[in-house]
N, C-alpha and C positions, 0 to 999 in steps of 0.2 A: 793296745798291744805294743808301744813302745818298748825301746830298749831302755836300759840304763845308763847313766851317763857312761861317754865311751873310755875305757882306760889310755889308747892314746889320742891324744889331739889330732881333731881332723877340721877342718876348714867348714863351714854354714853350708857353701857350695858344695865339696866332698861329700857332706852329709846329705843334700839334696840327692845327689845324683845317685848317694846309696838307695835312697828310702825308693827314688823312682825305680831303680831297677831292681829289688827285692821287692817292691810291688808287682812288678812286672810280671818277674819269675812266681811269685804266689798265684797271681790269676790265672796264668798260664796252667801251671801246676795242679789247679784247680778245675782247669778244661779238660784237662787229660782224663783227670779220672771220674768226670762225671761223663766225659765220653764213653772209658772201659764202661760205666754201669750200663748206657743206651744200649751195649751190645752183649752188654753180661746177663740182665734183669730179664729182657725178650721173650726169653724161654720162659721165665715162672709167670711171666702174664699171658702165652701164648699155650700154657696147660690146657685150661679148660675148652677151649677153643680147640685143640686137637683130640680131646676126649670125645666133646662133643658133634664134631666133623665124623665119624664112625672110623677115621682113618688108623686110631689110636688108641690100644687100650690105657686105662689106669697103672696099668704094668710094665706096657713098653715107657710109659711116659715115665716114672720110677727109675728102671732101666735106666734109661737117657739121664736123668736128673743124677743118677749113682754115677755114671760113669765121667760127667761133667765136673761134678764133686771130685769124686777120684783123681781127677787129671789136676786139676785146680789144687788139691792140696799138694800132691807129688812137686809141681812145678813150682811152688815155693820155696821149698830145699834148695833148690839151684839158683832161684831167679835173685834173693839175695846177696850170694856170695860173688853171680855173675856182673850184679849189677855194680857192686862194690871195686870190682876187679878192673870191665870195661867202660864203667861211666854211665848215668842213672839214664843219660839224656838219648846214645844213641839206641840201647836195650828198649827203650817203655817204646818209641816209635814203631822200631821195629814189630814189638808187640800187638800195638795198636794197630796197626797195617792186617797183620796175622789174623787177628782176631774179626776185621771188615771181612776178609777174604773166608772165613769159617761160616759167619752168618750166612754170609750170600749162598754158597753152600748148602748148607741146613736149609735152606728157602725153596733150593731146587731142588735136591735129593727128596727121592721116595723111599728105599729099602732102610729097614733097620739098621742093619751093616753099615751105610753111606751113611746114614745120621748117625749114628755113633763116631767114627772118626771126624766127622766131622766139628761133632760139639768136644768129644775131646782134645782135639787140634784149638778148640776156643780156650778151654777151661787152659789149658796148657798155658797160650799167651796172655789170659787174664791175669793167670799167676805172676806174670813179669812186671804189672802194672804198680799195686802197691807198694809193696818195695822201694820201688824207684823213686816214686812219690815222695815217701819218709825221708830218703837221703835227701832229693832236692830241700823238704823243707828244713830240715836238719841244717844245711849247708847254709841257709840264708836268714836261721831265727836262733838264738841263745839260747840257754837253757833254761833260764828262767821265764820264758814268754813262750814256751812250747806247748803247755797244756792249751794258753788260750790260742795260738797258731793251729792246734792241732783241730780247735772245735770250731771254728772258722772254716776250715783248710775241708774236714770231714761234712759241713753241709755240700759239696761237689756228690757225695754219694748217698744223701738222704733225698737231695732236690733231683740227682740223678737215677734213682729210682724211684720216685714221685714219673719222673716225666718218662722210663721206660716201661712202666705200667700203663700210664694213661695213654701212652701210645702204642703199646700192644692190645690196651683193649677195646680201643675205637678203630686198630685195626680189624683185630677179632670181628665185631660187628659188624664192619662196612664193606673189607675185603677178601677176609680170608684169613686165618691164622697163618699163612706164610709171606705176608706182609708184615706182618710179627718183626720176621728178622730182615726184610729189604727196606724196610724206611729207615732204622735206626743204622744198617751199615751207608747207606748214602747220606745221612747227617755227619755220621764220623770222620768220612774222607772228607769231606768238606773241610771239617776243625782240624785235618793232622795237617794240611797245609800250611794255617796258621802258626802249627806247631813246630813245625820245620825250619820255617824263616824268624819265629822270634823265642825260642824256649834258650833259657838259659841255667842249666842245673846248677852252680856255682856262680859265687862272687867273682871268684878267676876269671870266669871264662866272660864276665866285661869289664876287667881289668878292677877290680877291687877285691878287696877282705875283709871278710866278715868282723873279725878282730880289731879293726882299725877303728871299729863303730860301736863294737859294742863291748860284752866282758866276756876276757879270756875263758875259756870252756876249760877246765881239768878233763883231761884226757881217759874216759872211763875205759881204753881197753890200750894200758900204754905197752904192752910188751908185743903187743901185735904188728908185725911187719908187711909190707905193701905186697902179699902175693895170694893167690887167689885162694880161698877157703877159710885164711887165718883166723879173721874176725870171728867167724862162725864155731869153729873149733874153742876158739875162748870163751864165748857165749854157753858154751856146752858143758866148759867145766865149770857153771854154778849154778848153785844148788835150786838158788833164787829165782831163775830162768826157768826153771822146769814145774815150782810152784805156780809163777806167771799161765805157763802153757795149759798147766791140765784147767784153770778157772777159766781161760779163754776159749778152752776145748767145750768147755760146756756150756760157756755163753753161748759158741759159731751156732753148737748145735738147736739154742735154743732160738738163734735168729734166723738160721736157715728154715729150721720146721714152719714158723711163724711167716714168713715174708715168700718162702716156696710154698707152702700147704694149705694157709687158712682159706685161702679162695677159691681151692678144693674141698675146704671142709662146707662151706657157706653154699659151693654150686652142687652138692652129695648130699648135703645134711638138713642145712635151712634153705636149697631150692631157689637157690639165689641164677639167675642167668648164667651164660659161659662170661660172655664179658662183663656184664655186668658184676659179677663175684670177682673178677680181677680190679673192676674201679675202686669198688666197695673197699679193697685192700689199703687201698692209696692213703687213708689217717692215718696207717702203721707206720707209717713213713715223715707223715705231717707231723704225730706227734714225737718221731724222733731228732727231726731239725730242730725243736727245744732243747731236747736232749744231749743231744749234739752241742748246742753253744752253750750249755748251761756246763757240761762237764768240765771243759776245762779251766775255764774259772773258778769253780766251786774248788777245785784241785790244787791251781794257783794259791786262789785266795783264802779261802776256810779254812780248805786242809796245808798249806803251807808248803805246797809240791807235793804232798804225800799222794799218790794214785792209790791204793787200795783201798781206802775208805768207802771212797766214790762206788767202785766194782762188787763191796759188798752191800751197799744200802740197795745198790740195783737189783743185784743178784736176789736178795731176799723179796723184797718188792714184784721183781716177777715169779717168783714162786707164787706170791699170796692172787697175782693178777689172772695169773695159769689159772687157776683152780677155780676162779670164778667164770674164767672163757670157755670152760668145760662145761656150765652149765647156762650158755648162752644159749636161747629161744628164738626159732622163727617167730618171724612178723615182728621184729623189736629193732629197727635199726639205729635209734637212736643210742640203744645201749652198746649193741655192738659199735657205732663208733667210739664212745666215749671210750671203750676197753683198748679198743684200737690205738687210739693217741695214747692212752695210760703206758701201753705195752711198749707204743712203738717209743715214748721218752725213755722208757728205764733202757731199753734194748742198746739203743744208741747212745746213750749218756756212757753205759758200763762199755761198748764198745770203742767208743773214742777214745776212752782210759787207757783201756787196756791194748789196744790192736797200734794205737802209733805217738800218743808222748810215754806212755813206760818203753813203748821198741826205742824213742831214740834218745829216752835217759839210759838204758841201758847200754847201746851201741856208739852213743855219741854219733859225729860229723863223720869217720871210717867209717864205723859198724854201723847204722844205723840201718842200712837194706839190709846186710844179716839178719839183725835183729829184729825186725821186721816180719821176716820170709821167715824164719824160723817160729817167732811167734804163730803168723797169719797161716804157717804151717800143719802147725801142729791143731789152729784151731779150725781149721779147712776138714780136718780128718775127720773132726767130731760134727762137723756138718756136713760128711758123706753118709751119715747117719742118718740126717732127717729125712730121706724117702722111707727109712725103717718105720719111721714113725707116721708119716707122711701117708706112706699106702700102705704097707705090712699091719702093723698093729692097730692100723684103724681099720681095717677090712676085718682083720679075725679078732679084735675085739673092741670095735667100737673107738669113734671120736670121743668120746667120753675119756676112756682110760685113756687112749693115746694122748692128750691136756692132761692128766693127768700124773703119767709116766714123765712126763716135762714139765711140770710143777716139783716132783721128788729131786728131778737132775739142777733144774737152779737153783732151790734150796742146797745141795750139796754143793752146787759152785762160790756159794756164798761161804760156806765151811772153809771151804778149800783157801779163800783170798784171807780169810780170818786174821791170821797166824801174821800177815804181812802190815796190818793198821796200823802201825807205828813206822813203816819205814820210807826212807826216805829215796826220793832220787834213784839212783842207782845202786 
């Protein structure tokens, strides 16, 4: 994932001490947000476990997961134009802080009421996490090394929901599903410490520049000036942008249904245990860290930067994957994982694509959290949807159709990226 040779001359040394500290900043960068997932995931592996506790209907849990969604997508709209404004590095902290404080929370409330502020007080600061992210890595990788930066960068939240499932569901079993949300917020405090004393969002802020090292970036939003919304405001007036959104709208929704629901459909349908149907989940995940480091290569290098390609072979792919998970049989787990890993690479391959090297070819090194939060926005909405699909339409008419009805929607999101296979960059 190197750079190209640097346009101005920088010393062997200079160069060292770049490479060290944009590594630095990458691992770090990397901790944060597989930390948000420790505190984000909780809850979908912490479902069946409160169904199955009597404490919780199918409904309230729905409930909770819409309202979690809802907040989550809301606070994307802000969180990248905030982040862009006050700086990636003190916003995601703060967030991450917010977010410990929410769990813990949720851990100890009973009443409906007190769970709901309180997971939407999470969904809220999760929404501040990504964002922030994209700029940090925006700020410290060129434009040509960002697809593969980005599929690097994004196993933080394949291996970070790998490891908030399998620790929600060996909570589930051992302790209680309100262990669920108190071990993953006492790992977290742990990591923001770390984060405190060494995160660095920017070259600047350890005394270098990105440009010194590597090649000059064209400036993809040059009439944008340094005050709070601008970037976002620009991102809005194209057309391009909003093609991006509605494919990603239907991707979110079709990875929210998948990675919140199926270990609901597995502990309802195929009589899988409470936790045990949340471990069962964890290939979806395994096979998307392939996914994950394969996209943005293939994006780099096949397609020549192009992203859309990548988001339609996915897109269609899970349509044909759907329609076979629909007709997934108790007592066959070998099949169900196979589906599992198939699903979970297309999922993330097209989400790597789409959710953070198109936000920060389109946003550049400014825009790049706009772009971002606007994206990750707009596709947060369509995964307020998948409780619809999740409990609604699988209660009144079967898991069947509900795989089903999400098999029609990726097929259309692959439509939708259609139109864009030829373009380039930004």
């Amino acid at each position: 994932m190197a750079d190209p040779a640097p346009c101005n001359a920088a010393s062997t040394e200079q160069r060292r001490r770049f490479e060290r500290a944009r590594w630095e900043a990458f691992a770090l960068t990397w901790v944060v947000y597989f930390a948000c997932y420790l505190t984000r995931r909780d809850f979908d592996g912490a479902k069946p476990g409160m169904m199955a506790s009597g404490d919780y209907t199918k409904a309230q849990v729905a409930t909770l997961d819409t309202i979690f969604l809802g907040s989550y997508a809301a606070g994307h709209f802000v969180a990248g134009p905030v982040g862009d404004w006050l700086g990636a590095r003190r916003v995601v902290l703060v967030a991450m802080a917010t977010s410990v404080a929410a769990n813990v929370a949720f851990g100890l409330l009973h009443p409906m009421p007190a769970l709901a502020a309180a997971i939407a007080l999470n969904g809220l600061a999760q929404a501040f996490g990504y964002p922030q992210c994209c700029k940090i890595i925006a700020a410290w990788f060129s434009p040509s090394t960002r697809g593969r930066a980005s599929s690097w960068f994004l196993t933080s939240y394949t291996l970070g929901d790998i490891a908030a499932k399998a620790l929600a569901g060996t909570m589930v079993n051992h302790a209680g599903w309100r262990w669920a949300f108190f071990a993953p917020a006492g790992i977290v405090t742990g990591l923001l410490a770390l984060l405190v004393l060494r995160l660095r969002a920017r070259p600047e802020e350890a005394g270098l520049t990105l440009a010194a090292y590597s090649e000059v970036e064209p400036d993809p939003l040059p009439a944008v000036r340094e005050r709070f919304g601008a970037a976002m405001l620009a991102l809005l007036a194209r057309p391009a942008v909003w093609l991006i959104c509605l494919g990603y709208f239907l991707l979110k929704l079709g990875r929210y249904t998948f990675l919140g629901w199926s270990n609901v459909f597995l502990f309802e349908q195929l009589g899988y245990g409470a936790g045990d149907a949340t471990l069962a989940t964890i290939p979806i995940t395994v096979g998307g860290l392939g996914g994950t480091l394969a996209a943005g290569y293939v994006s780099d290098r096949a397609f020549g930067g192009r992203r859309a390609p990548v988001a339609v072979i996915c897109l269609g792919s899970l349509a044909v994957l759907t329609l076979a998970y629909a007709q997934l049989p108790a007592g066959a787990p070998a099949r169900a994982m196979a589906l599992h890993l198939a699903i979970g690479f297309f999922l993330f391959a097209a989400d790597t694509i789409m959710s953070m090297a198109t936000a920060m070819d389109l946003g550049g090194d400014r825009g790049a959290a706009s772009a971002a939060g606007l994206i990750n926005g707009v596709g947060s909405v369509g995964a307020t949807l998948s409780p619809l699909l999740g409990a609604t339409v699988s209660t009144r008419l079967g898991w069947v159709n509900a795989w089903y009805c999400l098999a029609s929607l990726m097929g259309l999101g692959a439509l939708v990226m259609l139109p864009r296979w030829r373009a380039r960059g930004r």
